[in-house]
C-alpha positions as a printed Julia matrix, in Angstrom:
282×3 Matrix{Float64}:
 -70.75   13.99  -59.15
 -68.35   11.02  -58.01
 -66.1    11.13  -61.07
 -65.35   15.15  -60.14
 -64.3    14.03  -56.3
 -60.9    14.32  -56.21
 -60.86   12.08  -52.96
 -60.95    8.61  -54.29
 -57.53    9.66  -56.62
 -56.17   10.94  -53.52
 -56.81    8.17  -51.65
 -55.14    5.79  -54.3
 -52.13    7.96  -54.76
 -51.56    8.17  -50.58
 -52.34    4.17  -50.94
 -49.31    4.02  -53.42
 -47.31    5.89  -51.76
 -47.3     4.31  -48.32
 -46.91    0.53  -49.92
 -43.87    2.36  -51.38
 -42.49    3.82  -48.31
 -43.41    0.75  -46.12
 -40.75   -1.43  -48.0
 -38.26    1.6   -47.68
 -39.22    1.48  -43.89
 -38.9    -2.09  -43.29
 -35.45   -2.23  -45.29
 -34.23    0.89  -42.96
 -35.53   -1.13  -40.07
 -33.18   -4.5   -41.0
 -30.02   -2.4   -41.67
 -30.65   -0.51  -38.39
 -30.52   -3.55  -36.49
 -27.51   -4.92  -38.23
 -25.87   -1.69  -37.74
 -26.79   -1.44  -34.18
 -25.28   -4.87  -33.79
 -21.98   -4.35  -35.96
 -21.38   -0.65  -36.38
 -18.59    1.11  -37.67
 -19.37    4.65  -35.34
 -21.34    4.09  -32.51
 -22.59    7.83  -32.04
 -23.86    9.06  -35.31
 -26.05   12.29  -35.46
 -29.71   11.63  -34.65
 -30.76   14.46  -35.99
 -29.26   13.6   -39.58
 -31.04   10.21  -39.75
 -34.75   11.79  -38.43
 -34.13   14.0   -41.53
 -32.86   11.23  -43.59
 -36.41    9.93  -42.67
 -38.43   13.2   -43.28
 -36.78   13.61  -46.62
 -37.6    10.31  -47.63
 -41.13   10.53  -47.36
 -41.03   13.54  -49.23
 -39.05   12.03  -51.79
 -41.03    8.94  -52.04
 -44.27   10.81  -52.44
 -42.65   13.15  -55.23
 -41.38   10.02  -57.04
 -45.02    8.87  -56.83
 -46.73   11.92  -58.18
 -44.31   12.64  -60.91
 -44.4     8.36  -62.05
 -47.07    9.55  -64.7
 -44.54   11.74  -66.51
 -41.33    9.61  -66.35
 -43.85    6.67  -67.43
 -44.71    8.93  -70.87
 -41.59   10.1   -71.26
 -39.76    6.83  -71.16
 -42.19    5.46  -73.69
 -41.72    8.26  -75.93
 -37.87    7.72  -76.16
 -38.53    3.81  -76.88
 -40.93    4.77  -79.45
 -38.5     7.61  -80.84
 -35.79    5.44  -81.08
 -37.16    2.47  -81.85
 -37.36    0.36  -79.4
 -36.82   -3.29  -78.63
 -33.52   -3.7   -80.87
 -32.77   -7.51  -78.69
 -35.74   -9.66  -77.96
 -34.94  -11.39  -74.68
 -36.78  -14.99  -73.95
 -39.71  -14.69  -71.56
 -39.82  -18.51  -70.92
 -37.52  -21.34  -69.68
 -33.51  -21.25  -68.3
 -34.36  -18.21  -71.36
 -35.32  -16.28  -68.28
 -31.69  -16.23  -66.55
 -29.82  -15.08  -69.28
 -32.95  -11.95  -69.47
 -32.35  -10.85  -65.76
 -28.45  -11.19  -66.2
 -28.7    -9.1   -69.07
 -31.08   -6.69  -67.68
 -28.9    -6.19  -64.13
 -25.54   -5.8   -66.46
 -27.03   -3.27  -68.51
 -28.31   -0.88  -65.67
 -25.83   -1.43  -63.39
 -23.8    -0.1   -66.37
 -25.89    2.68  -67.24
 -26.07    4.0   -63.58
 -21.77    3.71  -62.99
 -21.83    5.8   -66.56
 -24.32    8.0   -64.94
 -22.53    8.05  -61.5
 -19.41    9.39  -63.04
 -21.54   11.98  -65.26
 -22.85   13.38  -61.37
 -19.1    14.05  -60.52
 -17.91   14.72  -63.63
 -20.15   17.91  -64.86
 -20.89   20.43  -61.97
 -25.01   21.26  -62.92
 -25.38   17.28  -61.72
 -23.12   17.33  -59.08
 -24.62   20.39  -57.55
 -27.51   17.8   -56.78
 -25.46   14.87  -56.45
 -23.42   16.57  -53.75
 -27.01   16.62  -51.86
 -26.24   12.76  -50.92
 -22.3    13.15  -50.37
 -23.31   15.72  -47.35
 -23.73   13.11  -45.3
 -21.76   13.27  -42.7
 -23.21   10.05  -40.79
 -22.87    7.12  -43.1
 -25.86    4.94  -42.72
 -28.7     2.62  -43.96
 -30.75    5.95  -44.21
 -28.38    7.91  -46.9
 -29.53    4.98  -49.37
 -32.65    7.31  -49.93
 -30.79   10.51  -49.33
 -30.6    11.16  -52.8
 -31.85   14.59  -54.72
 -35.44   14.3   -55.45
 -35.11   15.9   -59.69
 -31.96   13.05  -60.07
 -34.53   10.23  -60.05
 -36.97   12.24  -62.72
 -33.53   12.88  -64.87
 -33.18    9.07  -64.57
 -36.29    8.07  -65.86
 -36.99   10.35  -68.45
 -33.18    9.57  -69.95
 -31.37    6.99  -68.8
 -33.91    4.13  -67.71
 -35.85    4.48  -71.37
 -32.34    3.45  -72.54
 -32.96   -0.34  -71.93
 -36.42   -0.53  -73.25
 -34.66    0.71  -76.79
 -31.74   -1.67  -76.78
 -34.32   -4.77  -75.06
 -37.82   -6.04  -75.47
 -38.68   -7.48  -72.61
 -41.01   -8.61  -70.28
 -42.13   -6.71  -67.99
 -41.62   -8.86  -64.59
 -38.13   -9.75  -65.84
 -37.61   -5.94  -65.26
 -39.06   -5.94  -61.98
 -36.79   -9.17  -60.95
 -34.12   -6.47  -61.44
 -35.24   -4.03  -59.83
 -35.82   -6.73  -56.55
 -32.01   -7.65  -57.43
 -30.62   -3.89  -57.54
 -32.97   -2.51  -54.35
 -31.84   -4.6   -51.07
 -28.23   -4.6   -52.69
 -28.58   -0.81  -52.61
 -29.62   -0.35  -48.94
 -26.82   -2.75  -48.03
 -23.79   -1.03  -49.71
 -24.89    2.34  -47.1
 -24.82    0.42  -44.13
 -22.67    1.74  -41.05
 -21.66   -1.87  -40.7
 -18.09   -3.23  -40.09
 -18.23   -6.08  -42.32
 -14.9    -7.72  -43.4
 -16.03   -9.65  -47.12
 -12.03  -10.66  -47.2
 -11.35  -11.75  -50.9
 -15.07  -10.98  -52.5
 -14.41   -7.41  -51.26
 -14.4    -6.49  -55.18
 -17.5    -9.18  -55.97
 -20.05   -6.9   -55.11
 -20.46   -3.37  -53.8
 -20.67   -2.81  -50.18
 -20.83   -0.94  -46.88
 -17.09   -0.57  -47.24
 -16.43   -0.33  -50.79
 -19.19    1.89  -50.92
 -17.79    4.11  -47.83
 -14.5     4.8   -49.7
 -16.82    6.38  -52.5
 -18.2     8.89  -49.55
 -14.91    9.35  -48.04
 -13.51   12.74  -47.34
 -10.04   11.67  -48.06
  -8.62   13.32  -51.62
  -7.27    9.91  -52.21
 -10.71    7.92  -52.69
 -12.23   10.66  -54.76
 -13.88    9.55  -57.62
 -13.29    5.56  -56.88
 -16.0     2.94  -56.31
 -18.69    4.39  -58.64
 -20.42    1.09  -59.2
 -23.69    0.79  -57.97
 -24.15   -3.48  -57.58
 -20.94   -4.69  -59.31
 -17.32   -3.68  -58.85
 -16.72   -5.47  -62.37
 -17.23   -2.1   -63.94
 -14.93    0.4   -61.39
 -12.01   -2.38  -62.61
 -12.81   -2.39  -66.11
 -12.62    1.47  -66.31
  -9.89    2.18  -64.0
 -11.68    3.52  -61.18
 -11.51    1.19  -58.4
  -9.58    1.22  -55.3
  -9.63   -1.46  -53.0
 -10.0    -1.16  -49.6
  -7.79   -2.17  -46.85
  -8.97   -3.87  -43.82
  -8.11   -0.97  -41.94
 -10.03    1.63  -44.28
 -12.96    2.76  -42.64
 -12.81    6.7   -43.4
 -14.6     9.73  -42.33
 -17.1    10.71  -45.04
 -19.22   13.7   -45.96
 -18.32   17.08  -48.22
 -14.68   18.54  -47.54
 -16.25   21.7   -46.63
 -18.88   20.3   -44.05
 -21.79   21.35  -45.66
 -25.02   19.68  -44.79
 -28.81   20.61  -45.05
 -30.43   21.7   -41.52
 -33.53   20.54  -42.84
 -35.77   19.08  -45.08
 -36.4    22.13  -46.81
 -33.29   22.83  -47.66
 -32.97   20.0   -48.96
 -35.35   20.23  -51.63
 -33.87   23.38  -52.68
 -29.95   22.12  -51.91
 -28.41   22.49  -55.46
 -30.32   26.21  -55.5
 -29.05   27.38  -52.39
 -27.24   29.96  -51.03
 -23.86   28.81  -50.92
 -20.74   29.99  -48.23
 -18.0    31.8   -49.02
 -15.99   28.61  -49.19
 -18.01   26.47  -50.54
 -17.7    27.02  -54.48
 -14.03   26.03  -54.42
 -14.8    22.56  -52.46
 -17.62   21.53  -54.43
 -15.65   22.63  -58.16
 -12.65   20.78  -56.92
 -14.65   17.64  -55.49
 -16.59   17.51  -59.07
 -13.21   17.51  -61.02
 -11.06   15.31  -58.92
């Protein structure tokens, strides 16, 4: 009788899902203070970052139910193409030189996979889901198209587990590495980095990326490391006076959270095919 109630599952998969959202939360609740404190705008749309919030928790919980599937599929690719081509060391200084090469090789694999969401128009129809934003802040770091994280991890993730075999937890040190450094490259906060500007992505660097000007279009893809816009010819460096407007060039933004889980389906404006073709190509 106890192994048909669906209750205790439920419980554990609500369990997971708030421990997941709770460090989301707290990391929203440090950049809005450093925002607050250094901002770049001082009146941003309230109603943008309460649905920033709303669609978060959605997303979170969809990232939690679907974690069985991106789990099977990922090993399934290993497994397909055999996997585990470069042992890395588990032990020792070993250790180092297995997070460095971990964080190199995804922070590679998601610029690649940033320029594929601008380059082809099926992926930018989603990806255009974060560029709506129209108030650049910590909570656009989550503002991201719920199906882009299951592409992700059913293709582009499994990716390292075929060229590495590695330790678990040396993943996960990566993952601690690539997470804060995400929330911090979307913060509304005037920051002046001076000649590490190009060391590391952020809230400026980043900004440029979201800008509405035709100008930054397609710069800054990098997600941690600016190494890889400059190797591939797509970096521009900000001024100190750069601090653009960003959002879509044709102001379109979801009213709600519903929309947004339907954005790259829905019913589009008269104007808006031209923007979003041109924005994708540029």
């Amino acid at each position: 009788m106890f192994e048909s109630n669906p209750l205790p599952v439920l419980w554990h998969f609500v369990h997971e899902w708030w421990f997941a959202y709770e460090i989301v939360l707290a990391l929203f609740i440090v950049g809005a203070l450093l925002e607050r404190r250094w901002p770049v705008e001082r009146l941003q749309s309230r109603t943008a970052t309460r649905l920033n919030l709303a669609y978060s928790a959605v997303s979170t919980a969809i990232g939690r139910a679907t974690q069985p599937l991106t789990a099977a599929a990922s090993v399934w690719v290993v497994n397909l193409l055999g996997g585990g081509l470069i042992a890395l060391p588990a032990h020792g200084w070993g250790v180092l030189v297995s997070i460095l090469a971990v964080v190199l090789t995804i922070d590679l694999l998601e610029y690649w996979f940033h320029r594929l969401q601008h380059a082809w128009p099926l992926l930018w129809r989603m990806h255009s889901f974060h560029h709506s934003a129209e108030s650049f802040n910590v909570t656009v770091t989550t503002r991201h198209y719920w199906f882009e994280a299951l592409l992700k991890g059913c293709m582009m993730y499994p990716l390292v587990g075929v060229l590495f075999k590695v330790e678990p937890s040396i993943v996960g040190v990566a993952t601690l590495i690539f997470l804060p450094g995400n929330f911090f490259a979307h913060l509304n906060l005037r920051i002046d980095l001076g000649r590490f500007i190009t060391w590391v992505n952020n809230p400026q660097y980043h900004r440029l990326h979201h800008s509405r000007r035709t100008e930054h279009f397609d710069k800054n893809f990098t997600q941690l490391l600016p190494l890889w816009d400059r190797l591939f010819g797509t970096m521009w460096v900000p001024a100190p006076h750069e601090w653009p407007q960003t959002g879509l060039d044709d102001d379109a933004e979801p009213a709600s959270v519903l929309v947004a889980l339907y954005w790259p389906l829905r019913k589009r404006t008269a104007g808006e095919p031209a923007a979003v073709t041109q924005r994708a190509a540029e």
